[in-house]
Legacy VTK file of the C-alpha trace (Angstrom):
# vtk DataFile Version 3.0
C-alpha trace
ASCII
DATASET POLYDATA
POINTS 80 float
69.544 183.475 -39.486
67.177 185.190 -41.997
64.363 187.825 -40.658
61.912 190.441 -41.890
60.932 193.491 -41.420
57.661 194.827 -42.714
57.268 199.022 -42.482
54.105 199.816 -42.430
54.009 203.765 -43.811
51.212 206.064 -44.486
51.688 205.853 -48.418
53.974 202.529 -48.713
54.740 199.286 -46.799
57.882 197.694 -47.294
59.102 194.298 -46.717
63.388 193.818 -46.118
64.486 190.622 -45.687
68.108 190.203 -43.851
70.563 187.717 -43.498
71.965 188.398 -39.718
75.460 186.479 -38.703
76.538 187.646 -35.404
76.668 191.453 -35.257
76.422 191.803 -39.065
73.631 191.675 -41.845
73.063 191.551 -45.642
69.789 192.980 -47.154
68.713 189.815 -49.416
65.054 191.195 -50.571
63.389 194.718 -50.699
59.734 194.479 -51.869
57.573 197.639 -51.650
53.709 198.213 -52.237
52.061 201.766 -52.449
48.964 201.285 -50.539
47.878 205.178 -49.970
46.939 204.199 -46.085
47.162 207.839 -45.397
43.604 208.509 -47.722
41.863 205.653 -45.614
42.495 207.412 -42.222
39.714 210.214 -41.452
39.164 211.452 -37.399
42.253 209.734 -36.246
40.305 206.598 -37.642
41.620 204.047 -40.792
38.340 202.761 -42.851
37.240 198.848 -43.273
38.611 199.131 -46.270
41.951 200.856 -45.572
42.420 198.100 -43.084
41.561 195.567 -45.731
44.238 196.816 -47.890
46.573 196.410 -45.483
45.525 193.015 -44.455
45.527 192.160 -47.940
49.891 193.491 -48.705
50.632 191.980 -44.917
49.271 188.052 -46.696
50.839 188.615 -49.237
54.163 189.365 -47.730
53.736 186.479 -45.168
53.122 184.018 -47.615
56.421 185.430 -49.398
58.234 185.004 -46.132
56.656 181.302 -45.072
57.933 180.065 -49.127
61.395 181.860 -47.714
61.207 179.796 -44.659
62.612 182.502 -42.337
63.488 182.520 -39.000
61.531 184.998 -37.604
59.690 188.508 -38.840
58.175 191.374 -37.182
56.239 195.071 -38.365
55.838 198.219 -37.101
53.958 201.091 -38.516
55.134 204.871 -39.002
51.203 205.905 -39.841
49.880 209.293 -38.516
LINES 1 81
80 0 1 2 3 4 5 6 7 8 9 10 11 12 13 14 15 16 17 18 19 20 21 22 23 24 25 26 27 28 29 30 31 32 33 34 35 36 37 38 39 40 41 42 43 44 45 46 47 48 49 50 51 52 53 54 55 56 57 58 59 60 61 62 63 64 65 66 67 68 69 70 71 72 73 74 75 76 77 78 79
């Protein structure tokens, strides 16, 4: 089973891609993008266009991960 995990941070967002076989895994792929999130967010509040950045790195990594034909993916953010 292959699977990603996308980590959406305040300055970065990073896609791993694992192999998982039973209780084990192996890190195949690391790809990282510095999107500065943390300058889009003002009042508690991210910007049109911080959010467009991000939609823009989370296509891009999808489309990575549909040519990879996984079997499943999943993000979470660590944004403040």
């Amino acid at each position: 089973m292959t699977y990603g995990i996308i980590d959406i941070g305040s300055n970065t967002i990073r896609l791993n891609i694992y192999k998982i076989k039973g209780e084990s895994f192996e890190l195949l792929l690391s790809k990282k993008e510095a999107a500065g999130l943390v300058q889009y967010v003002k009042k508690e509040k991210m910007s049109d266009e911080g959010i467009h950045r991000l939609a823009e790195c989370l296509n891009r990594f999808k489309e990575m991960m549909d040519l990879l034909h996984l079997d499943g993916y999943a993000a979470f953010a660590t944004l403040i």
